[in-house]
N, C-alpha and C positions, 0 to 999 in steps of 0.2 A: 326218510328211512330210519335215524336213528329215530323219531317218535314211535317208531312201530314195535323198536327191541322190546322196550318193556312189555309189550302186551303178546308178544311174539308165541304162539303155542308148543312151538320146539323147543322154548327155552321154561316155560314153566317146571320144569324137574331137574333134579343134578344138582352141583354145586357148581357146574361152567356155566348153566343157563343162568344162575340166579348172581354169579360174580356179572354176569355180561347184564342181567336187568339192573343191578345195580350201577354198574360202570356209565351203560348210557341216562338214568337217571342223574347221575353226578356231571357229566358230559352236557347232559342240556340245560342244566343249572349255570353253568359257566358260561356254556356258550349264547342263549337266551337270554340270560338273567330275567329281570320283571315277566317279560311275556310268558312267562310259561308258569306261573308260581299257580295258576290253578288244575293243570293239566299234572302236575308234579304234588301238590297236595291231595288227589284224589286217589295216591297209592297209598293216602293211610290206611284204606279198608283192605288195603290187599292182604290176604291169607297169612303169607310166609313174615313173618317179624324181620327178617335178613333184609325185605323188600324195605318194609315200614322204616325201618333205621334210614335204609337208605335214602331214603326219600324226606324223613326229618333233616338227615346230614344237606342234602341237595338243595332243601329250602334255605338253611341259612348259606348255602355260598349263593344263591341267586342276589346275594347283599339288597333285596329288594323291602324295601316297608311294606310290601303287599304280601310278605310271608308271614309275616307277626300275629294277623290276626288267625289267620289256621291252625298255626301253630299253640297259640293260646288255647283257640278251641279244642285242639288234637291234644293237647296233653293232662285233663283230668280222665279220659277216657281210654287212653291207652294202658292196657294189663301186664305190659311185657317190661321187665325193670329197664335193659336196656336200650330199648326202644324209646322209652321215657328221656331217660338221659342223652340220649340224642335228641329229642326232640328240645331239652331245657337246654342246652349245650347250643342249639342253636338261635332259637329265642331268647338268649343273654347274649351272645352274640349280636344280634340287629338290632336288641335294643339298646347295647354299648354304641354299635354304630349311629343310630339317629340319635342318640344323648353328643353326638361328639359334633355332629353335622350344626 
């Protein structure tokens, strides 16, 4: 069920649908960690910037080394300054963690 919230058609407008795509994106990062880091990077194309953040934020709690490379990839290409910074924010994050491992 929660994989479905993100893609959910009721929730694509509003600021309740996109707190709720967001939440269960953060939601399956925690609760998945590693297995989900490419089902969860593939919300970088999504539309809404609100989505994309969240979904940078959600890769680095999955504390997985399988988000680094996406995230690498995803951030000369993202337009949205915020966005960005989320997405560096978490890629200095994983990478402090695998430097400490």
């Amino acid at each position: 069920y929660l994989e479905g919230l993100p893609y959910d058609p009721n929730l694509q407008k509003g600021a309740f649908g996109t707190q709720m795509r967001r939440q269960a994106l953060q939601s399956l990062a925690v609760a998945f960690r590693g297995d989900l880091v490419g089902f969860i990077a593939g919300f970088r194309q999504d539309k809404d910037p609100q989505i994309r953040e969240a979904a940078a934020i959600a890769l680095g709690q999955t504390t997985s080394e399988r988000a680094i490379e996406p995230l690498k990839a995803w951030l000369p290409h993202e337009e949205e300054l915020f966005v960005r910074e989320a997405v560096d924010r978490s890629l200095t994050r994983l990478m402090e963690t695998r430097r400490g491992q």
